[in-house]
N, C-alpha and C positions, 0 to 999 in steps of 0.2 A: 297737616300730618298729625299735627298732637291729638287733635279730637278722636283720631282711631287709634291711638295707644291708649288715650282715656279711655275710650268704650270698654278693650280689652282687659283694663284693670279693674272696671266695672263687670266685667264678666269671671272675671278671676274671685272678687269680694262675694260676687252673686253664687258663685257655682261653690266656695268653699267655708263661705261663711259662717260655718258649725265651729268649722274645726281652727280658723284662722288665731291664732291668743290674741292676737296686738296687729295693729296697723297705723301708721302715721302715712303725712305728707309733709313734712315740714318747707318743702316749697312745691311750687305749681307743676312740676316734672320730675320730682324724685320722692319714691316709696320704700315707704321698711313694712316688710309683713315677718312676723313673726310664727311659725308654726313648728310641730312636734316632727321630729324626726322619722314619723312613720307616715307621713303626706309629703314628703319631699321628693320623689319619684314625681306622682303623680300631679302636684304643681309645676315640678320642672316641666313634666311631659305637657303643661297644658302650656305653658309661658311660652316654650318654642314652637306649640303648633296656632303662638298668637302674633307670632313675630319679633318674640325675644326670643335671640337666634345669636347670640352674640354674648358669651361670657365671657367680661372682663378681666374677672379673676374670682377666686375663691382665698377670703382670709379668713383669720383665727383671730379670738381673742379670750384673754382670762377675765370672767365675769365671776371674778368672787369664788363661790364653790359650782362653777361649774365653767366647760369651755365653750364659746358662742362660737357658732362658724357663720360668715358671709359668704354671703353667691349673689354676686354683682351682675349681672343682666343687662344690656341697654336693648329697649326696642325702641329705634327710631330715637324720637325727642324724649320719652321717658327712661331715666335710671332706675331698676327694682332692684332692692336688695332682700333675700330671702334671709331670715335671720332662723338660724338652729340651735338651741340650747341642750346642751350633752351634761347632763350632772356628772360631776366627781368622781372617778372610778368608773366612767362606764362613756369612754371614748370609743364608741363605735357608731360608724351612721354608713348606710348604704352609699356605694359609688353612684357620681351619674353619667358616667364614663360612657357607658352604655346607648345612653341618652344624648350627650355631645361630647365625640372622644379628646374633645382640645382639654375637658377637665383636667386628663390623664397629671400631666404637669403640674396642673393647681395642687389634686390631688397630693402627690409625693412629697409638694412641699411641705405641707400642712402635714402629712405623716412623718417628715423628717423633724421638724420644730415641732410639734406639740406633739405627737406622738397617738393622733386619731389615725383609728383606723377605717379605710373606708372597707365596707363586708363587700365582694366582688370583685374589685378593681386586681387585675391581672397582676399589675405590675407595681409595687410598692419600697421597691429597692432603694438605696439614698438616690438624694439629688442632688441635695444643697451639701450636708453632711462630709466629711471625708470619711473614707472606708472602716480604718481603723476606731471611728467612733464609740465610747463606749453604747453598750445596747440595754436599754429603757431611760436614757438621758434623754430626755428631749429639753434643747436651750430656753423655750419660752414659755415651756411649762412653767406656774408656779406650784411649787410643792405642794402634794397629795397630804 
């Protein structure tokens, strides 16, 4: 099973390799590719028509002056994690809601705590949040 998840990632490197910034394996079955937030669509769309069909989750993190987002993937024996770099003031990256609607969740959270926005996504109401929250707090932002 692993040698057709390898093929796929080999197909994924091959079909987007202009645009990819970064890529590791630090072990035998787990990938970080790193790409701009205007290929994110279209790597998601390729990853589940490779048999990454399965998102584990979407996190956030504060990377200095800007905010990284993950998109954890499993197909089969390999973990991919797409990594998105959002600079400073400019938390916005398209939904892929669209693409697999179980995001929706991941989505909300990551807009309730760090305060991205995904451009499409229907539904961005709190999740985690209580109601009365103050509005442009987000808890795990670090200051702008």
């Amino acid at each position: 099973m692993f040698k057709v998840e390898a093929e796929a990632v080999r197909r994924l490197l091959d079909r987007f390799q202009h645009r990819i910034l970064d890529f590791s394996a630090p072990k035998i079955n787990r990938v970080f590719i790193l790409i701009d937030r205007e290929d994110l669509k279209e790597v998601v769309r390729f990853l589940v028509s490779e048999g990454f069909m399965h998102l584990s989750a979407i996190t956030a993190l504060n990377a200095g002056d800007s905010i990284e987002i993950l998109y954890h993937f499993n197909g089969g024996s390999i973990l991919a994690t797409l990594r998105v770099k959002l600079p400073q003031n400019d938390y916005i990256i398209p939904t892929i809601t669209d693409l697999i609607p179980g995001a929706m969740l991941h989505e909300r959270e990551a807009h309730d705590l760090f305060g991205i926005r995904f451009e499409g996504n229907p539904d961005l109401r709190p999740l985690i949040l209580p109601e009365d929250w103050p509005a442009g707090i987000y808890p795990l932002r670090k200051k702008d």
